[in-house]
C-alpha positions in Angstrom: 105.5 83.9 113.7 107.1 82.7 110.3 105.7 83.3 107.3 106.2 82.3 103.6 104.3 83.5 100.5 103.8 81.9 97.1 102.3 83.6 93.9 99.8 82.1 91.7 100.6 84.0 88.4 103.8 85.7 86.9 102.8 89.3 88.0 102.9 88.9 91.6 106.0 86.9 91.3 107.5 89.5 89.6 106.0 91.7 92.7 107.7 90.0 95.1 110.7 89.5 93.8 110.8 93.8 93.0 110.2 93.6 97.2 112.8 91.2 98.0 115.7 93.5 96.3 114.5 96.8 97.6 114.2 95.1 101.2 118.0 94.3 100.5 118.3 98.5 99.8 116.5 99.5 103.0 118.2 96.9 105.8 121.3 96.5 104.6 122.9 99.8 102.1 120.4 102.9 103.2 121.5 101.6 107.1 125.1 101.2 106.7 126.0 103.0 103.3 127.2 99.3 101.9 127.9 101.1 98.2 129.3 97.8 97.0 126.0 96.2 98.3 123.8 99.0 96.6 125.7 98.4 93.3 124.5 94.9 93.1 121.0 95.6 94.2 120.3 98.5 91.8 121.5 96.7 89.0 118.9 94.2 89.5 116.7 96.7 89.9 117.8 98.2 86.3 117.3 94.6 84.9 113.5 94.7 86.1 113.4 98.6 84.9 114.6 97.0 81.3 111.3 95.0 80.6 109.0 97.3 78.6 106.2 96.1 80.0 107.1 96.9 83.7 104.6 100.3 83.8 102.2 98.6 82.1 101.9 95.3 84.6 101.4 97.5 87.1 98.8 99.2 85.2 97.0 96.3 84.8 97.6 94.9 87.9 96.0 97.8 90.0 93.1 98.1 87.4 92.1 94.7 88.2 92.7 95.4 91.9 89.9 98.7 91.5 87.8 96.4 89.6 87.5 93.6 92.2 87.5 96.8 95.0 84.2 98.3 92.9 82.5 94.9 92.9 82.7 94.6 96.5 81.4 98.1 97.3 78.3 96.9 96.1 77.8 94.9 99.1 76.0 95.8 102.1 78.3 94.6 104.2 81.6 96.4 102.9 82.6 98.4 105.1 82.6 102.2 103.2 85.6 104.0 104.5 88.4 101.6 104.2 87.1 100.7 101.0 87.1 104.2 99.5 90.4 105.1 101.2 92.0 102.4 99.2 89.9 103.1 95.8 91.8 106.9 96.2 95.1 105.6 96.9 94.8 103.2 93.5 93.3 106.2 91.4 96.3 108.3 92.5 98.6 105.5 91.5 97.3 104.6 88.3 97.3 108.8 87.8 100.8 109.0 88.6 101.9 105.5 86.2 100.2 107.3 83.2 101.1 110.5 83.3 104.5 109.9 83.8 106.7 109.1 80.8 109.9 108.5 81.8 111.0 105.0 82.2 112.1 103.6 85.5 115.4 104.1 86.5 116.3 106.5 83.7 118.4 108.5 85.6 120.1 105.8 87.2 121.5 104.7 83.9 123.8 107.5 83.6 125.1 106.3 86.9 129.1 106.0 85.4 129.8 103.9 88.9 126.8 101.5 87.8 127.4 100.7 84.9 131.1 99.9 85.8 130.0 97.9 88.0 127.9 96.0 86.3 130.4 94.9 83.8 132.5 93.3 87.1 129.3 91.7 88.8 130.0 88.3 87.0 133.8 88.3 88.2 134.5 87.2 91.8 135.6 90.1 93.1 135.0 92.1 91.0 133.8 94.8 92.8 137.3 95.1 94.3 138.3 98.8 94.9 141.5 98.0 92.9 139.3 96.6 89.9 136.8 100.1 90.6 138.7 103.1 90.9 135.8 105.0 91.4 134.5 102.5 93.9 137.5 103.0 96.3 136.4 107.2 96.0 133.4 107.2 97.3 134.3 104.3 99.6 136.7 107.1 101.4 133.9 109.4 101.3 131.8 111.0 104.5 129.2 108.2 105.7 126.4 111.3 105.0 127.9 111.6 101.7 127.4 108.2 100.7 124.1 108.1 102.1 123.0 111.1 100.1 123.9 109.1 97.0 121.9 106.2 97.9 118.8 108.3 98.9 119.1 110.1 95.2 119.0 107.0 93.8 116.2 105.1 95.7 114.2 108.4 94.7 114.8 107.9 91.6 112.4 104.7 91.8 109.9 106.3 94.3 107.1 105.8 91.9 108.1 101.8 91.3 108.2 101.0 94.8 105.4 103.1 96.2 103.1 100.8 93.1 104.8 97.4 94.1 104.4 98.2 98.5 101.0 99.2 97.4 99.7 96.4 95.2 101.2 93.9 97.8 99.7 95.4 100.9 95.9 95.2 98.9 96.7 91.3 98.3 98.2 90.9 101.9 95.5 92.4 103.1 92.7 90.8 101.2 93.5 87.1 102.0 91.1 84.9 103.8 92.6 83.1 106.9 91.9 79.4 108.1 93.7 76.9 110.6 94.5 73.6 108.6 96.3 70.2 108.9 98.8 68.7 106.7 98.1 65.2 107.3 102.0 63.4 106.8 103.3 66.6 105.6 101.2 67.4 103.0 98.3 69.4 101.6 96.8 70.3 98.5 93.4 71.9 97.7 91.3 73.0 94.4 91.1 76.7 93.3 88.1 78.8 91.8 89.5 79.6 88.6 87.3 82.2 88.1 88.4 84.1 90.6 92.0 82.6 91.4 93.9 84.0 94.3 97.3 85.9 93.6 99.1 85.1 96.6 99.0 82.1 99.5 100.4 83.0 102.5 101.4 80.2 105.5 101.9 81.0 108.9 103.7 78.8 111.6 105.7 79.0 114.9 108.5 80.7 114.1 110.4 77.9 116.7 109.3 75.6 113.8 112.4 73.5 112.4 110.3 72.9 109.0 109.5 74.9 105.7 107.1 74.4 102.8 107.9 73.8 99.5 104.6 74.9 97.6 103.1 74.5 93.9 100.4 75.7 92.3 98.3 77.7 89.4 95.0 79.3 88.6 93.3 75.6 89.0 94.9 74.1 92.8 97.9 74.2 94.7 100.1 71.7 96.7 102.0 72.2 100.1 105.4 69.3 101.4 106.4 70.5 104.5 110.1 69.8 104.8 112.8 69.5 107.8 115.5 71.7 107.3 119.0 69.9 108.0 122.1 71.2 108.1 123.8 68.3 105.9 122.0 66.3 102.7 118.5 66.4 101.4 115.7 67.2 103.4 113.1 64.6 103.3 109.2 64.7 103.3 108.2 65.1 107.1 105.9 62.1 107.8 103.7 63.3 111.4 100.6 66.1 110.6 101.4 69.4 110.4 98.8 72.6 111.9 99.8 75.8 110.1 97.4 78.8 108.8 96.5 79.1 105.4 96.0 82.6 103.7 94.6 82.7 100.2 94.1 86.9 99.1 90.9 87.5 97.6 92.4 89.4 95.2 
């Protein structure tokens, strides 16, 4: 089954895209012990660590989550264990945001080989061993070795991953599913803003030759399926598309 996912609001965009860099971390460098892949990757993850307002989006984020979470505990029908086992794993979260002071990836500043190597990223090939001297040492290193590094540094940002997997499983999780058609490739509906969705998610065959190209804010959103082609632009598909349609309740 494919799936795609589009925020609704800059705070779970910023969620994902945290994911999509730490995904690079775990299936290709932690595997292999790709340094020069791990350079680029936690540098981007230094650039996110560099917004001031990182801890505190994520703060805010998982307050609302408790909030929403407390409202539907109220319900007769919620069910009371999974509900509670999620309130606890939110407390402890929030717990851990605030009474920690240091700012993400503090220690990985000191990092002398990152912060060479973020002076090179722009260069094309600039990662080279012969541009790094440092890079070619530990590129001679044990495999173990190399690996030890890497798992020091992704512990460094245990605390920002384990609030982005987190927040992102509650919204994955929270999403109402239906089966709709995209009559000549497209679909749009209306959104309750007073309660707007974070996330849409749309599954499909994963034998599909098609992906959407989706828009949307607090108010509606808009789905064009699109043919992928290996040469020139892709083109609206024109024939009625069946997919499943996700919206979190979050």
């Amino acid at each position: 089954m494919a799936v795609y996912e589009h925020p609704l609001h800059e705070r779970a965009r910023l969620l994902l895209r945290l994911e999509s860099v730490f995904a690079q971390l775990q299936q290709e460098v932690a595997d292999t012990g790709n340094l020069r892949g791990a350079l680029r990757a936690y540098n981007e993850l230094l650039d996110f660590c560099g917004r001031p307002e990182l801890r505190f989006d994520l703060i805010l984020e998982l307050e609302r989550i408790a909030q929403s979470l407390a409202v539907w505990a109220q319900s007769p029908e919620a069910a009371e264990d999974p509900l509670r086992a999620w309130q606890f794993r939110i407390d402890r979260q929030l717990k851990a945001l605030r009474e920690c002071r240091e700012p993400f990836g503090q220690r990985l500043r000191h990092q002398e080989i990152l912060q060479l190597a973020r002076g090179r990223m722009g260069v094309a090939g600039g990662l080279a061993d012969c541009d790094l001297p440092v890079l070619a040492f530990w590129n001679q290193q044990s495999l173990e070795r190399v690996k030890d590094l890497l798992r020091d540094w992704r512990e460094s940002l245990e605390m920002l991953w384990e609030s982005v997997s987190l927040i992102l499983t509650l919204l994955r999780d929270s999403c109402a599913w239906s089966r709709v058609e995209a009559p000549e490739g497209r679909y749009g509906a209306p959104l309750d803003a007073r309660r707007p969705p974070s996330l849409i998610r749309l599954e499909l065959p994963s034998h599909a030759d098609y992906y959407p190209k989706v828009s949307g804010g607090i108010h509606r959103f808009h789905i064009q399926w699109l043919p992928w082609l290996d040469q020139g632009a892709a083109r609206a598909i024109e024939s009625t598309i069946e997919f499943r349609l996700g919206l979190s309740a979050l």
